[in-house]
C-alpha positions as a printed NumPy array, in Angstrom:
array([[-54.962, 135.985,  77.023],
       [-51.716, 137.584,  76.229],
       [-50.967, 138.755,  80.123],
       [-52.12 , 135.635,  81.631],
       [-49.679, 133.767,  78.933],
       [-46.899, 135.959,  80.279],
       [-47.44 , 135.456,  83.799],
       [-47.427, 131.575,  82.934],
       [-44.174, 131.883,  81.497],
       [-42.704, 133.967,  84.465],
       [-43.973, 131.253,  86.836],
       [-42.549, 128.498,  84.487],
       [-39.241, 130.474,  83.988],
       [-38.918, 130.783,  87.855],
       [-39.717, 127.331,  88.38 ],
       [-37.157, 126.146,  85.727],
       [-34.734, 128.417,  87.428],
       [-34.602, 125.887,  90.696],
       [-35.525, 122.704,  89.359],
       [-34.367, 120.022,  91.823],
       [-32.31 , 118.291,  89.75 ],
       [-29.685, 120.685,  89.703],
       [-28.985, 120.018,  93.674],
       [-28.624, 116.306,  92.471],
       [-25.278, 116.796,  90.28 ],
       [-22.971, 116.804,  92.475],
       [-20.268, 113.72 ,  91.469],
       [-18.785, 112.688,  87.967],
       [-21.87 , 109.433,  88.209],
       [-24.815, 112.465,  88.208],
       [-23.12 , 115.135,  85.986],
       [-23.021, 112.244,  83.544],
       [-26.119, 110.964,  83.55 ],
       [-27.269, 114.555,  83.058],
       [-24.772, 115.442,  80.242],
       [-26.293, 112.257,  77.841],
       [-29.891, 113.68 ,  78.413],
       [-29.039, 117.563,  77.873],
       [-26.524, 116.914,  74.965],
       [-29.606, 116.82 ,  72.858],
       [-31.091, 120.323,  74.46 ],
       [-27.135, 121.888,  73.001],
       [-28.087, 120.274,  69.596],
       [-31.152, 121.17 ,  68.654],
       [-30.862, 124.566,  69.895],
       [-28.476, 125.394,  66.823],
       [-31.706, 123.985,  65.251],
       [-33.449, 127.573,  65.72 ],
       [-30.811, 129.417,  65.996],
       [-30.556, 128.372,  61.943],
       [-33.967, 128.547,  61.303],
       [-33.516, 132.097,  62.515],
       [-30.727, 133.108,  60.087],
       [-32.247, 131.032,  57.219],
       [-35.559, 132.891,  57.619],
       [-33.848, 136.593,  58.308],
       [-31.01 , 136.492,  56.558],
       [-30.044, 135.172,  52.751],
       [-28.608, 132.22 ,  52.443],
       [-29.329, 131.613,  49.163],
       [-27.798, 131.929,  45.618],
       [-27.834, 134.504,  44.343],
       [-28.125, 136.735,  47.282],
       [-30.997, 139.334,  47.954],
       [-31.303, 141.682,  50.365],
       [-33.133, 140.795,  53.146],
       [-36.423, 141.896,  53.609],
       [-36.358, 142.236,  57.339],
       [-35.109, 145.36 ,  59.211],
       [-30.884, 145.457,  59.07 ],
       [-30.642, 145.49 ,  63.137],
       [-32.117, 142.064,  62.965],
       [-30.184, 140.337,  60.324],
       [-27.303, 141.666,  62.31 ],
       [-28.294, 140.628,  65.683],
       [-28.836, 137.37 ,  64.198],
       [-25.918, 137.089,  62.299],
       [-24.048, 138.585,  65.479],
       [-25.608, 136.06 ,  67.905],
       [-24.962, 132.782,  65.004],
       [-21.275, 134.097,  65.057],
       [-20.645, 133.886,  68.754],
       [-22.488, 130.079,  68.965],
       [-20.834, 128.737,  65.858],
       [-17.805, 130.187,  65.868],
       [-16.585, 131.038,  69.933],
       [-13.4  , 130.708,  71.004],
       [-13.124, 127.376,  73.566],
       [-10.723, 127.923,  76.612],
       [ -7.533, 127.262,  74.569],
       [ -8.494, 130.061,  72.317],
       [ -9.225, 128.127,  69.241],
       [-12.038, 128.445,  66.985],
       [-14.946, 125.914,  67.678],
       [-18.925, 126.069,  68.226],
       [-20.713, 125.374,  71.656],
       [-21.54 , 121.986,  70.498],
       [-18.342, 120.801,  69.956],
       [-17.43 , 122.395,  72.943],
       [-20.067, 120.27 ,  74.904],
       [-18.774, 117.454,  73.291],
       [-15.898, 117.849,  74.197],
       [-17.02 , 118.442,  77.795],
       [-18.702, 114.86 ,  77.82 ],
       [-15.631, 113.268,  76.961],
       [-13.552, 114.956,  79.619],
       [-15.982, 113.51 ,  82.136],
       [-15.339, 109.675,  80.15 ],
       [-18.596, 109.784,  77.883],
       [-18.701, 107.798,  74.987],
       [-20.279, 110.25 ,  72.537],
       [-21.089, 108.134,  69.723],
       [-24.468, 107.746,  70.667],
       [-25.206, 111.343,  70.   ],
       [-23.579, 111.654,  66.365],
       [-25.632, 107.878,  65.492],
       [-28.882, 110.164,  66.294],
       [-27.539, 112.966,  64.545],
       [-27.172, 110.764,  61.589],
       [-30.31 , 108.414,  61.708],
       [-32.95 , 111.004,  63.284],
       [-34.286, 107.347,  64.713],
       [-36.115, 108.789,  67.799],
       [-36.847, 105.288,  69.41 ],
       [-33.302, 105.326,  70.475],
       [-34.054, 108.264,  72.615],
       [-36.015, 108.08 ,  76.392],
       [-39.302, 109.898,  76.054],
       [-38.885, 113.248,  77.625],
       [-35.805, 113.658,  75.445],
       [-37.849, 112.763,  72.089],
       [-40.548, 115.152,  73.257],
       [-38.612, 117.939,  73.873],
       [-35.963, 117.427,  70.609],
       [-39.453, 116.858,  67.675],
       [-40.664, 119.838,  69.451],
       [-37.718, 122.114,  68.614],
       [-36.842, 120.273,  65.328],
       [-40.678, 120.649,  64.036],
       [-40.535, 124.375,  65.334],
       [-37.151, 124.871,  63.354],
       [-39.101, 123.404,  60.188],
       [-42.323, 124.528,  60.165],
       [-43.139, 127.295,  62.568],
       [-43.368, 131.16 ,  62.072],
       [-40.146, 132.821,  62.328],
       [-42.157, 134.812,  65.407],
       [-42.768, 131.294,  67.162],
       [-39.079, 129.986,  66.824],
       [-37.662, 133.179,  67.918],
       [-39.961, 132.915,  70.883],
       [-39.021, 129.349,  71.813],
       [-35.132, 130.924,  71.338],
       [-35.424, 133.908,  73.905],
       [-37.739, 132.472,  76.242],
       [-36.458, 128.459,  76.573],
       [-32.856, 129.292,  75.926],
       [-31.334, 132.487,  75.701],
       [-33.554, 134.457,  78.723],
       [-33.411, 131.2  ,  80.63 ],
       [-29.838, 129.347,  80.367],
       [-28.094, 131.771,  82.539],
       [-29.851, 130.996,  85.614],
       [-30.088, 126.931,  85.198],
       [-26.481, 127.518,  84.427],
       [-25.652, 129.479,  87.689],
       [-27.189, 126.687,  89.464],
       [-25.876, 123.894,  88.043],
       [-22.145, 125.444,  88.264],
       [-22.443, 126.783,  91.772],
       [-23.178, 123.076,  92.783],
       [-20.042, 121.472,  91.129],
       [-17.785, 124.384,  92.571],
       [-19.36 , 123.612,  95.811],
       [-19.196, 119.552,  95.02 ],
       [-15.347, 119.966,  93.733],
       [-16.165, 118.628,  90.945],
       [-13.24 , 119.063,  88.161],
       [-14.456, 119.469,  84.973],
       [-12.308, 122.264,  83.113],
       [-14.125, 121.989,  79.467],
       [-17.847, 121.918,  80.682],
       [-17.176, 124.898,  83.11 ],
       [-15.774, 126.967,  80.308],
       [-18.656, 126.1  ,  78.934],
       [-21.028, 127.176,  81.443],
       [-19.691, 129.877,  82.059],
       [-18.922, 130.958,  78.518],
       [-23.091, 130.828,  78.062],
       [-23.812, 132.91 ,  81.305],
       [-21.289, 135.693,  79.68 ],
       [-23.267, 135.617,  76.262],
       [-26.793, 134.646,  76.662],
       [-27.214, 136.932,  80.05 ],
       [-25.612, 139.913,  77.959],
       [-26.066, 140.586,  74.531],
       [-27.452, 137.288,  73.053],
       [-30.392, 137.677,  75.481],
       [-30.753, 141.453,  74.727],
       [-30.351, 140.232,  70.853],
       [-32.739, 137.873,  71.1  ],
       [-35.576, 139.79 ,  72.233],
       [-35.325, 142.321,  70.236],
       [-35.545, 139.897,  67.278],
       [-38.511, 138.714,  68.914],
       [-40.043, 142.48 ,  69.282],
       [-39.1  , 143.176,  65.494],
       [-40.315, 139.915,  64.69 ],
       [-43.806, 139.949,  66.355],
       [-44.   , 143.673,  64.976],
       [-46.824, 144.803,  67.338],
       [-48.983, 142.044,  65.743],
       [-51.304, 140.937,  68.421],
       [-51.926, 137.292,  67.087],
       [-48.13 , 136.925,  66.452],
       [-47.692, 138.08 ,  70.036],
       [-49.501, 135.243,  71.316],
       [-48.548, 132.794,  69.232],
       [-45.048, 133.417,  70.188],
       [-46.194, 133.238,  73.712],
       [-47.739, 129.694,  73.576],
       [-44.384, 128.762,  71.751],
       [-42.177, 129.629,  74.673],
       [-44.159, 128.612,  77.387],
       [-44.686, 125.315,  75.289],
       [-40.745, 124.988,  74.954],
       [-40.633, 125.673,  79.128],
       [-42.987, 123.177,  79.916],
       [-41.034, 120.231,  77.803],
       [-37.423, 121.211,  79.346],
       [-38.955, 121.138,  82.724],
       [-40.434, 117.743,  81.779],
       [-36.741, 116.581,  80.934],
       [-35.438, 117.895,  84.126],
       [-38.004, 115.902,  85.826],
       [-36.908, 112.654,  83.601],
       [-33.403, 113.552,  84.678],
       [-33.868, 114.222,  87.838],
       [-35.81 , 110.576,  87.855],
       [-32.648, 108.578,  86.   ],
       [-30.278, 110.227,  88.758],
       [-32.411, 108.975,  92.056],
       [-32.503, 105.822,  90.645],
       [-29.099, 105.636,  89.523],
       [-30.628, 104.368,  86.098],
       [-27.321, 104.433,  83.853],
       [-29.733, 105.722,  81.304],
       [-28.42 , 103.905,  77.746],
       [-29.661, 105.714,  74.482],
       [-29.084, 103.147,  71.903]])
């Protein structure tokens, strides 16, 4: 079970990695009908990323030592540092979601749509592939094994963001398209998560899993799970863009 799991997530990670939607944004129109749909992807990953450090590390008063291995409460704490706390492309302090924020409202996005979610958790207001995909990660966060979030971390974000992201950027380069903030951003995620966050990440997996055969495939099914429901966005995406549906999230 456990090889034919991994050779489902190599064949969903390769099919991820040239999606069709990312030849489709190409003008300001597309690239913002794509940034209101994957806002919510840059969200809830900080989700698990969280989970992680809550689980790993101590976060609680008054502090303990964590019971987990030191190399993985510092890979975590190393990888939480570098997504809460980068540097944007002025140098100043600021995590990747405010950065992507920022990014929509370069492109003329009205943002408050995302921080009325943020504050009601109302998932009506979002379209379906979006709700899927956001409970999925939010109930993972909450109530999975540290094993299964960490897999649905390395496999559906860290292992796999740097080549959607090449794709996606190589088309607005080629398209012209100026967006300064979002391609700092980009770019700033193919540096880390196709470098040491990746590296971090599976190792934190590996320690994590422990050699535990049952943990192994649970963590498996997790990240092919979390594949399967970003490619299912892509495909609503890639659906709102052909139809030029100005896609509202109210």
């Amino acid at each position: 079970m456990t090889t034919q799991l991994k050779e489902q997530l190599a064949h969903s990670h390769k099919e991820l990695s040239y999606h069709p939607v990312y030849s489709l944004v190409n003008d300001m129109d597309t690239l913002q009908i794509f940034m209101k749909s994957h806002v919510f992807a840059v969200w809830d990953f900080m989700s698990l990323l969280k989970s992680l450090q809550r689980t790993i590390t101590c976060v609680e008063l008054p502090w303990r030592p964590s019971p987990y291995p030191k190399e993985v409460v510092r890979m975590i704490n190393e990888i939480v540092l570098g997504e809460e706390s980068d540097l944007d492309f002025d140098g100043n302090p600021k995590d990747h979601f405010t950065m992507y924020i920022d990014a929509m409202e370069e492109v003329g996005l009205d943002t408050s749509f995302v921080f009325d979610f943020m504050k009601s958790l109302d998932f009506d207001t979002l379209t379906p592939a979006v709700r899927n995909f956001v409970r999925f990660n939010l109930d993972l966060a909450t109530n999975g094994g540290a094993h299964e979030v960490a897999a649905a971390f390395f496999y559906g974000r860290e292992k796999l963001i740097p080549d959607m992201f090449t794709a996606i950027i190589e088309k607005f380069r080629a398209a012209n398209v100026q967006t300064k903030a979002l391609e700092y951003y980009f770019v700033r995620h193919i540096e880390l998560d196709g470098g040491e966050h990746s590296i971090l990440a599976k190792k934190c997996l590996d320690a994590l899993c422990n050699g535990d055969e049952t943990k192994e495939e649970e963590a498996l099914k997790a990240g092919l799970k979390s594949l399967e429901l970003r490619y299912a966005l892509w495909d609503e995406v890639q659906k709102f863009i052909q139809t030029q549906n100005k896609v509202q999230f109210s």
